[in-house]
KEKE-3310 file (N, C-alpha, C; in steps of 0.2 Angstrom, whole numbers, plus 5000, padded with zeros to 4 digits):
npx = (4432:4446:4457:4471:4472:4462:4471:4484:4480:4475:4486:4495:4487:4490:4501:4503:4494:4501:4515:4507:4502:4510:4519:4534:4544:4553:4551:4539:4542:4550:4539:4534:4543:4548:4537:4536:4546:4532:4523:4526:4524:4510:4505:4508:4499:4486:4470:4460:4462:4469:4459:4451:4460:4460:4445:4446:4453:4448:4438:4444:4446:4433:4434:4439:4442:4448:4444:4454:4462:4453:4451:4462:4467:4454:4460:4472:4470:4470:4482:4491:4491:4481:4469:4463)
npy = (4727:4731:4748:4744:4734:4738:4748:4741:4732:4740:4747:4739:4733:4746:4747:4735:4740:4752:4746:4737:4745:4754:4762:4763:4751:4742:4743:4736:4724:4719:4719:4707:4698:4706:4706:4691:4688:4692:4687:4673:4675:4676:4664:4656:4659:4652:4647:4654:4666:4669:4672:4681:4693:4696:4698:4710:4717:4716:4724:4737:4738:4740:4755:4763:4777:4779:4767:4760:4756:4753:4738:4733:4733:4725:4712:4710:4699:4688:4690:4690:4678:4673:4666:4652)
npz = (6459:6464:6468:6465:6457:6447:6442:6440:6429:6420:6416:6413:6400:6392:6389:6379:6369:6367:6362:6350:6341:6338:6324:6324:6314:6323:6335:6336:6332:6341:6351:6356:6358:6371:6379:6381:6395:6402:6398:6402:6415:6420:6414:6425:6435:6442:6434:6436:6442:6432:6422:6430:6430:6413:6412:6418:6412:6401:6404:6406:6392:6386:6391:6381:6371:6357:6339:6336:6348:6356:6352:6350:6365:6368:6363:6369:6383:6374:6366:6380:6384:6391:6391:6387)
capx = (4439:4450:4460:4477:4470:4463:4478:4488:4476:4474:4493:4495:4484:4492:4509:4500:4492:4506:4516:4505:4499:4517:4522:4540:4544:4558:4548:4533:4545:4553:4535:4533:4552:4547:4529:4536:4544:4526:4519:4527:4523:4505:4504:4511:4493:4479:4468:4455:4467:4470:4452:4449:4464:4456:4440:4448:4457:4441:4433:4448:4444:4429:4431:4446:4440:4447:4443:4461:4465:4447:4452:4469:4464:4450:4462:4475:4469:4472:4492:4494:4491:4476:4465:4464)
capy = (4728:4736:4752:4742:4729:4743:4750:4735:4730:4747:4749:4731:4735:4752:4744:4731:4746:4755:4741:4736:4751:4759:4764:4761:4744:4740:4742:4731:4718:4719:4721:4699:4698:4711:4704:4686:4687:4694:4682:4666:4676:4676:4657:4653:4662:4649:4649:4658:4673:4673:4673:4687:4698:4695:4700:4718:4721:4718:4731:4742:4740:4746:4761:4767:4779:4778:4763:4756:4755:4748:4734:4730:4733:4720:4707:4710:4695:4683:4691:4689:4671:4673:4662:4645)
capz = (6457:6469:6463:6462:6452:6442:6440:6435:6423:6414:6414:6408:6395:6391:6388:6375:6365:6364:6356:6349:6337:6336:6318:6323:6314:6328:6340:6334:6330:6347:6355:6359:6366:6377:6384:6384:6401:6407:6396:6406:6423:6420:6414:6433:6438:6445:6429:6438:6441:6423:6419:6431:6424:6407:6416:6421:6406:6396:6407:6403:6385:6384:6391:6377:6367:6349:6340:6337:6356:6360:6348:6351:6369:6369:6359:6377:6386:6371:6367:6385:6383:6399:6387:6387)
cpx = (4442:4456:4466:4475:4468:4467:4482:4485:4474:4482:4497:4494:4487:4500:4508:4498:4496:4512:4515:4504:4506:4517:4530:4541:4549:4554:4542:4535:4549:4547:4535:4538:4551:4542:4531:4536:4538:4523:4519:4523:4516:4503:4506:4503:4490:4476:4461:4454:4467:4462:4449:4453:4461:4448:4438:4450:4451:4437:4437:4447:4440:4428:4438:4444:4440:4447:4449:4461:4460:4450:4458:4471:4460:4455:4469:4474:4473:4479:4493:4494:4485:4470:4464:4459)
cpy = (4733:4743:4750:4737:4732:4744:4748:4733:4735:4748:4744:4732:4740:4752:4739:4735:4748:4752:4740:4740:4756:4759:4763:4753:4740:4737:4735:4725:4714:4716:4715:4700:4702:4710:4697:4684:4689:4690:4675:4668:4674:4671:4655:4655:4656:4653:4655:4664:4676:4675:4681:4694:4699:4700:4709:4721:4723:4725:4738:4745:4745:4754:4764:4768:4779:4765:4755:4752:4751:4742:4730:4729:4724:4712:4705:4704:4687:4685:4690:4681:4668:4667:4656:4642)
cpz = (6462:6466:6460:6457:6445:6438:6434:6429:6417:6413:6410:6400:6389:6388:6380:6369:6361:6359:6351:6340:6336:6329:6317:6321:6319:6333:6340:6334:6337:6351:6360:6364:6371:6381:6385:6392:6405:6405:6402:6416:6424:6419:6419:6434:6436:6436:6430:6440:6434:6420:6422:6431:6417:6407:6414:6415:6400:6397:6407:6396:6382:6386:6386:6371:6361:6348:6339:6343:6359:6357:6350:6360:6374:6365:6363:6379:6382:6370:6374:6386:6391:6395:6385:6382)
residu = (UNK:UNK:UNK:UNK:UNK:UNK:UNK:UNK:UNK:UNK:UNK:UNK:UNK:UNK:UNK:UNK:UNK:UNK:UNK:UNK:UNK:UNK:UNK:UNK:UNK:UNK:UNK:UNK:UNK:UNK:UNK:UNK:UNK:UNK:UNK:UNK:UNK:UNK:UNK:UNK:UNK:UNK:UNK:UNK:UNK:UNK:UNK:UNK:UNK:UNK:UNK:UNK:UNK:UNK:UNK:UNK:UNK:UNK:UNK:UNK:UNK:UNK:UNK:UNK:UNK:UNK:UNK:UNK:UNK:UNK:UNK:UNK:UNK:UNK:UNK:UNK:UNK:UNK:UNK:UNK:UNK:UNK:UNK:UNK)
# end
């Protein structure tokens, strides 16, 4: 994995999480409408891409310390619709 790929895929992540795990109800409720367009971007990708994104972000998961984040984290690839 090269550091940008890294990156994108730990920041990707990071964005999901955060969303994801908010307490503000606005925000949560918002969180899809706000991932769709990255959703459709990502379904444009070679499935081979998507699998090796999924890959990355997996590899992000596990290193995220509490178990919330791991969880919601590892559960990233399938809400980005990388999953077939």
């Amino acid at each position: 994995m090269t550091p940008l790929e890294r990156t994108l895929a730990k920041a990707l992540t990071e964005i999901v999480i955060r969303l994801d795990i908010s307490d503000d109800d606005a925000i949560a409720e918002g969180s899809m409408q706000l991932l769709e367009p990255v959703i459709a971007l990502l379904q444009d990708l070679p499935e081979q891409d998507r699998q090796a994104l999924a890959d990355l972000i997996n590899q992000c998961a596990q290193e995220e310390a509490g178990p919330d984040r791991q969880m919601t984290a590892s559960e990233t690839p399938e809400t980005l619709g990388l999953l077939t």
